[in-house]
C-alpha positions as CSV (number, residue, x, y, z in Angstrom):
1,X,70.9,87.8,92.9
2,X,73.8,88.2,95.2
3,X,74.7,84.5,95.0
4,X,75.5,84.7,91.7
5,X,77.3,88.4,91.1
6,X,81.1,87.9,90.8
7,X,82.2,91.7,90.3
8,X,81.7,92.5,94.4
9,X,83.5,89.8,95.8
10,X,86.3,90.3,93.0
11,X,86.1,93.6,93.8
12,X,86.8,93.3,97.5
13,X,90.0,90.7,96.7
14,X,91.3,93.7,94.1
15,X,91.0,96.5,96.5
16,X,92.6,94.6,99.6
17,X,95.6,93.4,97.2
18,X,95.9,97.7,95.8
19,X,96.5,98.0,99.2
20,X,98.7,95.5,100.7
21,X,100.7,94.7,97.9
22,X,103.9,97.1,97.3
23,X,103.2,100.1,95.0
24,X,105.0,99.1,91.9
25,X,102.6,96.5,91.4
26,X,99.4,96.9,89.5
27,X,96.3,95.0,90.7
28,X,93.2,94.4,88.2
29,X,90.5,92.2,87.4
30,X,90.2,90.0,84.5
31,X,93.2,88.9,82.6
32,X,94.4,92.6,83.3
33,X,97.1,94.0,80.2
34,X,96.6,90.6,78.8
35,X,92.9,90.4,78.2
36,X,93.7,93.5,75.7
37,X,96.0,91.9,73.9
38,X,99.3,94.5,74.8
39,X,102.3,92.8,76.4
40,X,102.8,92.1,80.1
41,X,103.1,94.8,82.7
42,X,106.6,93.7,84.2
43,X,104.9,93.9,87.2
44,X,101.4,93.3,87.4
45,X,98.6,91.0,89.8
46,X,95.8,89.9,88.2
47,X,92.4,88.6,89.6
48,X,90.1,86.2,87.3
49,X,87.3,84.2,88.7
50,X,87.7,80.4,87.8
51,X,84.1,79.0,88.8
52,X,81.0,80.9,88.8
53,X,79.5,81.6,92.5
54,X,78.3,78.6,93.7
55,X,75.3,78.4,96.2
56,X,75.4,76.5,99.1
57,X,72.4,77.1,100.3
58,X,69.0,79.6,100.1
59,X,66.3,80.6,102.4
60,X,63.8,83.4,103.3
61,X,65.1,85.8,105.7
62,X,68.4,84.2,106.6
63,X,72.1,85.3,105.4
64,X,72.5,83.4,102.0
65,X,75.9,81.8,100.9
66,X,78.4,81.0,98.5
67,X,81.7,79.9,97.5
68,X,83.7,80.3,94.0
69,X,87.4,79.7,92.9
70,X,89.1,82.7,92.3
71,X,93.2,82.4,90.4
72,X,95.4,85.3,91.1
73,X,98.3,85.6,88.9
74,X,101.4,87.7,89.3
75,X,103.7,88.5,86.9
76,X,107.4,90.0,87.7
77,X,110.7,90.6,86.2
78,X,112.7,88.0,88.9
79,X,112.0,84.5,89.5
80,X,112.5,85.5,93.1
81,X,110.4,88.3,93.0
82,X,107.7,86.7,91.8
83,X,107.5,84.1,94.4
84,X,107.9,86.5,97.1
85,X,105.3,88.5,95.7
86,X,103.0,85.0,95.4
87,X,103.7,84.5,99.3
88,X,103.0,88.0,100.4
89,X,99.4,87.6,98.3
90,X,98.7,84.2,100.0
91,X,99.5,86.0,103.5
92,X,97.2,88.9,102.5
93,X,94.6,86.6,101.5
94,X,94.6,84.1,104.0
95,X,96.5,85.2,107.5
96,X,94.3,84.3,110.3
97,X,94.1,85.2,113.8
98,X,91.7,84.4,116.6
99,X,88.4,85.6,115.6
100,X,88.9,86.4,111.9
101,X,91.4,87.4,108.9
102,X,94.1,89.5,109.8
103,X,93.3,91.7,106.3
104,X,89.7,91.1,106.0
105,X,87.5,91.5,102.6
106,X,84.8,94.5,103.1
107,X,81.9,95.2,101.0
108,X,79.0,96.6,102.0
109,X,76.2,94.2,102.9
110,X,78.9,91.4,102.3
111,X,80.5,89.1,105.3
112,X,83.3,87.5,103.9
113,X,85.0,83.9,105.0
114,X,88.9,83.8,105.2
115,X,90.1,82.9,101.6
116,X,91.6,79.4,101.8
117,X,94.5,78.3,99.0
118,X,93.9,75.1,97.1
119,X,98.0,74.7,97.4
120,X,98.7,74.4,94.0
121,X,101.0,77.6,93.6
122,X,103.7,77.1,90.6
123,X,105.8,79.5,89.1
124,X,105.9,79.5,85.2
125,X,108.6,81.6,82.6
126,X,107.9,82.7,79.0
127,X,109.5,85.0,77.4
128,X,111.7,86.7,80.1
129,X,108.7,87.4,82.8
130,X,108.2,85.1,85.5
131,X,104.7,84.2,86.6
132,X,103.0,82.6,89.7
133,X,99.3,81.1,89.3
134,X,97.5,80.2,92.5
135,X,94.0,79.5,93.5
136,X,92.0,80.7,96.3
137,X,88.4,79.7,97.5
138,X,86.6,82.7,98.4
139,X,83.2,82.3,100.6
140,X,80.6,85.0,101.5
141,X,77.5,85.5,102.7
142,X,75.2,88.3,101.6
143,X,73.0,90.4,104.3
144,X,70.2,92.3,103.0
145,X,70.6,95.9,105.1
146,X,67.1,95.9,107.7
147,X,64.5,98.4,106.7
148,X,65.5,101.5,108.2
């Protein structure tokens, strides 16, 4: 069910950030050089989801919509760098002007909300590589194509 399926929206948030964030940063999904156990890219954004989709509401021929908590983590060689690179990421995600995002999320048969932050950015430093942790609410509603 498209309420539920996390890899589109995640998706869209991944393919927006390969493109607005500087080249020398690598944008995955899911825990990205950690999740395989090799050390840290120096400088690296990573996507996880943090809640499963959650629902808001259902109904028979109408758009259908839900929210989830996505965390996007950045890792970088400089303290500075990687809050600069956390505030650029919050711009991306949630820059607003009248009548919608100023980078908006796109996936086919997908309208997306503005991501909102749930301000509680920190930066954090282990081992020699800085990282910032922040959380985004990400809404959408899913729009089944009409018969052709």
């Amino acid at each position: 069910m498209s309420l539920t399926r996390t890899r589109v929206p995640l998706e869209a948030v991944r393919t927006l950030l390969t493109v607005e964030m500087p080249p020398l940063y690598a944008v995955s999904l899911d825990g990205g050089s950690l999740a395989d156990g090799t050390t840290p890219v120096s400088r690296e954004v990573v996507i996880d989801p943090v809640t499963t989709p959650d629902p808001q509401w259902v109904t028979m021929g109408a758009p259908e919509r839900s929210t989830m908590l996505i965390q996007v983590t950045i890792r970088d060689t400089t303290r500075e760098g990687c809050r600069l690179a956390g505030d650029h990421v919050r711009d991306v995600l949630t820059s607003r002007r009248r009548g919608g995002a100023v980078y908006p999320l796109d996936a086919a048969g997908y309208v997306f909300d503005v991501p909102t932050s749930q301000q509680d950015g920190h930066v954090e430093t282990s081992g020699g590589v800085h990282t910032w942790v922040e959380t985004f609410r990400l809404g959408w509603q899913y729009r089944v194509a009409p018969p052709a």
